[in-house]
C-alpha positions as CSV (number, residue, x, y, z in Angstrom):
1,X,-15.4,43.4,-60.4
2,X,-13.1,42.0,-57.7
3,X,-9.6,43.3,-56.8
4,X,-7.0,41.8,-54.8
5,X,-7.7,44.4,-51.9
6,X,-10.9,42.8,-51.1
7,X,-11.5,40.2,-48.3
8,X,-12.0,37.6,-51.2
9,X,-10.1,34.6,-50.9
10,X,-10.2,31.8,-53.3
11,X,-8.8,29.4,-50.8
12,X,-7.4,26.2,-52.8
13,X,-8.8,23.4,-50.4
14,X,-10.0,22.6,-54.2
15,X,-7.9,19.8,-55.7
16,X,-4.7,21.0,-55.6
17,X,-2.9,20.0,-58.7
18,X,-0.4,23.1,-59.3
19,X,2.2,21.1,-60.6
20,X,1.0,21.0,-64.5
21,X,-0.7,24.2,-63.8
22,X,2.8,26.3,-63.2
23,X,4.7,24.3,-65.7
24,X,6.9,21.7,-65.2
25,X,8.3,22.4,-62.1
26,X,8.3,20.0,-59.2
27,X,7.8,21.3,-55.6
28,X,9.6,19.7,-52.7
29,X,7.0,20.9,-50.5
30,X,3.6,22.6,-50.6
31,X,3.6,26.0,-51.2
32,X,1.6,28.3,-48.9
33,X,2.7,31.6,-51.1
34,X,-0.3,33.7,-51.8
35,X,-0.4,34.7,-55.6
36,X,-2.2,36.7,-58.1
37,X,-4.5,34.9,-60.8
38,X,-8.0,35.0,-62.2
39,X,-10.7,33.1,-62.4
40,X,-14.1,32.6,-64.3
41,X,-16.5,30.0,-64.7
42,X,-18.1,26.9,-66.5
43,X,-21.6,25.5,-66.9
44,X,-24.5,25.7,-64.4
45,X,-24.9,25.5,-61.0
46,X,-25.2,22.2,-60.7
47,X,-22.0,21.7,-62.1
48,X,-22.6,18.5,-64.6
49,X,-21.6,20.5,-67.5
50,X,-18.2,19.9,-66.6
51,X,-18.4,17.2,-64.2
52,X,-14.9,15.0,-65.7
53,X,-13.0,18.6,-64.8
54,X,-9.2,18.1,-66.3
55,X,-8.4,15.4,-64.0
56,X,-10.7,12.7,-65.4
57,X,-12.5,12.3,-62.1
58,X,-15.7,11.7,-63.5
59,X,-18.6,12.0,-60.9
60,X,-17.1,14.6,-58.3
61,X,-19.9,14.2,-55.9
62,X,-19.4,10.1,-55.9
63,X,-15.4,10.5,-55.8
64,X,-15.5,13.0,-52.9
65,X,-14.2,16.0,-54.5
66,X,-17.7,18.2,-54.8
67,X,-18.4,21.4,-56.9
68,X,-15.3,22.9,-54.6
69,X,-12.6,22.0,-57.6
70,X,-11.1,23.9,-60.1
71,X,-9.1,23.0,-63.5
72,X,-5.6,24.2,-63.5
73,X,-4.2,21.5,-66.4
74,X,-2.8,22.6,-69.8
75,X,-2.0,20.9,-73.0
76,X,0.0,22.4,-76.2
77,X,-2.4,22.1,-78.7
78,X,-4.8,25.0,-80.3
79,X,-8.0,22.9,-80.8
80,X,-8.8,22.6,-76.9
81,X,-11.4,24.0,-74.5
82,X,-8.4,24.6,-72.6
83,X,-5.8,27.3,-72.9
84,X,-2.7,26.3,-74.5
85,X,0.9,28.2,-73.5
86,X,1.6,31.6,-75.4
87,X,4.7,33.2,-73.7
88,X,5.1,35.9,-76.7
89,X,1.6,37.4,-75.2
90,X,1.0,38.5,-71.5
91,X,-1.0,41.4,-71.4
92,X,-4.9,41.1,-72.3
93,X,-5.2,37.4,-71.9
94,X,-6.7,35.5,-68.7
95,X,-6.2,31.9,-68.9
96,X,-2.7,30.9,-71.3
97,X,0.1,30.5,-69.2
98,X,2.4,31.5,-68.2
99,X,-1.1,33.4,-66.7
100,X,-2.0,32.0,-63.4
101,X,-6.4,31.5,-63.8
102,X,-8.5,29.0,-62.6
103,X,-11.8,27.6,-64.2
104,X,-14.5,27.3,-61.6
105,X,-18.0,25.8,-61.5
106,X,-20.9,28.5,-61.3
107,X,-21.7,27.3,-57.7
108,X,-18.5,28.1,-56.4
109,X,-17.7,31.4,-58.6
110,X,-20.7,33.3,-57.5
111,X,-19.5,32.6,-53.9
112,X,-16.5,35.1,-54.8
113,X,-17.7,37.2,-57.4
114,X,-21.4,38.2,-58.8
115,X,-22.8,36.7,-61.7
116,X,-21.8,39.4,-64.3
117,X,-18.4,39.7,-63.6
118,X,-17.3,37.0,-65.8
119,X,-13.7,37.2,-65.5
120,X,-12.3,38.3,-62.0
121,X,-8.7,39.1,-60.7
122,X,-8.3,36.2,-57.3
123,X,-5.5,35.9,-54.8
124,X,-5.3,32.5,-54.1
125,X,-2.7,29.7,-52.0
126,X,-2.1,26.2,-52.3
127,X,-3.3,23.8,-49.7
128,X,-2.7,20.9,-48.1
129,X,-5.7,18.5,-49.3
130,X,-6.9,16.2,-46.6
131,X,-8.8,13.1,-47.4
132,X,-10.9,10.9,-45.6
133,X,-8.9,6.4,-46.4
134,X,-6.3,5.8,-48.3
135,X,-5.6,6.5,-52.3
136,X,-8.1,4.6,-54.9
137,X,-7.3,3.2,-58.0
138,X,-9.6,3.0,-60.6
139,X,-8.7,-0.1,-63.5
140,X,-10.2,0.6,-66.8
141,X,-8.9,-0.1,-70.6
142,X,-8.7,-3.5,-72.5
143,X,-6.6,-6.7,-71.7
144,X,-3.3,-5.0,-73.5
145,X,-4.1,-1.4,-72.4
146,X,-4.9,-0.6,-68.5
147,X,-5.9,3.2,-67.5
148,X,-5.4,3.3,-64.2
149,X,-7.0,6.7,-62.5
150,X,-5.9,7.6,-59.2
151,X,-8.0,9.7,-56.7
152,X,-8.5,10.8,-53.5
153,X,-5.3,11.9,-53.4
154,X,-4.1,13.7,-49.9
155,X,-1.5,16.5,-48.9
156,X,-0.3,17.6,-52.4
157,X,-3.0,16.3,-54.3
158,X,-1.5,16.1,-57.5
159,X,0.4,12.7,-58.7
160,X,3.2,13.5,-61.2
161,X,4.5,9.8,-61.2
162,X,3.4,6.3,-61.0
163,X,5.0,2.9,-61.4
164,X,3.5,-0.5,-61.2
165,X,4.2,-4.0,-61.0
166,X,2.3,-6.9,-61.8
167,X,3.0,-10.1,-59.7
168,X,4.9,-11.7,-62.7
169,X,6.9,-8.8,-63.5
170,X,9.6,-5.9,-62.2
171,X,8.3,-2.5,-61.7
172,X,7.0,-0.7,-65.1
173,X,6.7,3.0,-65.7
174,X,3.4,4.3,-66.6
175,X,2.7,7.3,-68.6
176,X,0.1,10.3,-68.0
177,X,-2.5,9.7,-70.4
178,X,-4.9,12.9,-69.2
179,X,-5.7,14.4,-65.7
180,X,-5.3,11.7,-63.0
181,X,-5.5,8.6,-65.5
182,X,-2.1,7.1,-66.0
183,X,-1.7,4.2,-68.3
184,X,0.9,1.2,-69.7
185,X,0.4,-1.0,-72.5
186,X,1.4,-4.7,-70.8
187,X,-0.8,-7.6,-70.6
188,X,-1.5,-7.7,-66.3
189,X,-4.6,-9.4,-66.8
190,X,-4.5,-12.2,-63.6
191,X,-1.7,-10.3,-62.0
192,X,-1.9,-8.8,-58.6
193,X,-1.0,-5.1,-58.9
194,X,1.0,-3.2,-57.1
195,X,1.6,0.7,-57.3
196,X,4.6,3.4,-56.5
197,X,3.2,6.7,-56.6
198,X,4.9,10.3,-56.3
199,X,2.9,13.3,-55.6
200,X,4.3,16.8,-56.9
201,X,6.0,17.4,-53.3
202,X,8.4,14.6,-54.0
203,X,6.7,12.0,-51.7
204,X,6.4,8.8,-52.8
205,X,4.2,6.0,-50.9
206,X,4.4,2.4,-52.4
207,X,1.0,0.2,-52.5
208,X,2.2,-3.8,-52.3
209,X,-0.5,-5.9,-53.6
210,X,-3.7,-3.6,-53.8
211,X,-4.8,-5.0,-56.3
212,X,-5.7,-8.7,-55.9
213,X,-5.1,-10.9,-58.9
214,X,-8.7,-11.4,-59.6
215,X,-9.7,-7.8,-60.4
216,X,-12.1,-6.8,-63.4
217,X,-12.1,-3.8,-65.7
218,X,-14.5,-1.1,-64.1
219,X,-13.4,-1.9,-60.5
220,X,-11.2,0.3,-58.0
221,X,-9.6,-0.4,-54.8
222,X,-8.2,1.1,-51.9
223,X,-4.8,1.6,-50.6
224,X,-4.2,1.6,-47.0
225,X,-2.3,5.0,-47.0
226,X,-2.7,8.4,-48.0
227,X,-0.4,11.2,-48.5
């Protein structure tokens, strides 16, 4: 087993999205604090048993995040494969919060920790995540539904607020629907989009027009900014 003596560092140039992970508190700026957790592990080493991760990123490889990334999301419900809150027990559970864990892929677990060990103690620190163009956005849904998911996401990493607007109407506020996928339920089909989005530090960038109004279902774009 691993203890928080050892050299091992689980160094969280993953995909930092700490925001949901901690709770609902908001960070004004990334924070560089080492802290205690554990982690354990997922799948195979080729890491397509759990390739959509809790952000919804789909194929990491093709959306530049590799096997490097870890799930740090929670919901409140009991029927999940993730761990829902339980503040009445804190002793001799890993992952329910207000436990700090991460879920790895096998590639990058056995990096840290052998095999066998299953379920390790980790000192870990958040990281500023640098990316390589400017944000994408992802359109998906029906004519009255869009699911927009956001990704390659820089500094922060984790987006805890969108807004867009259409080119025939005022700004709109969208809602989380899972992971990075954010959604609102207005007809913007022949609009040009554009998008206001805050990452978890409080910085907001706002993306006029990056959407032209002849976009399709199943396409993404590129914003010319990044975090």
């Amino acid at each position: 087993m691993l203890n928080s003596s050892n050299n091992f560092v689980l160094w969280l140039g993953f995909v930092a999205i700490f925001g949901q992970a901690m709770g609902s508190r908001h960070i004004h700026s990334i924070d560089t604090t080492w802290y205690d957790a554990h982690a354990t592990f997922y799948g195979d080493m080729s890491g397509s048993d759990t390739m959509q991760g809790a952000c919804g990123y789909g194929n990491l490889f093709e959306q530049g995040y590799g096997l490097a990334t870890a799930a740090l999301r929670t919901i409140k419900i009991t029927a999940t494969n993730f761990c829902p809150p339980n503040y009445t027990k804190t002793v001799d559970v890993w992952c329910n919060p207000p436990q700090r864990h991460f879920d790895l892929s096998l590639y990058m677990f056995i990096k840290i920790a052998p095999y066998r060990a299953g379920v390790i103690p980790v000192r870990y620190r958040r990281m500023r995540c640098e990316k390589q163009g400017g944000l994408r956005f992802e359109l998906k849904g029906n004519p009255y539904w869009l699911l927009v998911l956001i990704y390659n996401v820089g500094g922060a990493g984790d987006v805890v607020d969108v807004k867009i607007k259409g080119s025939s109407t005022r700004w709109l506020q969208m809602s989380r629907n899972w992971g990075q996928n954010w959604q609102v339920g207005t007809y913007l089909v022949g609009q040009g989009l554009s998008f206001r989005v805050t990452t978890s530090d409080r910085k907001i960038i706002k993306f006029d027009d990056v959407v032209p109004s002849y976009w399709q279902f199943g396409q993404n774009f590129e914003g010319n900014s990044n975090f």
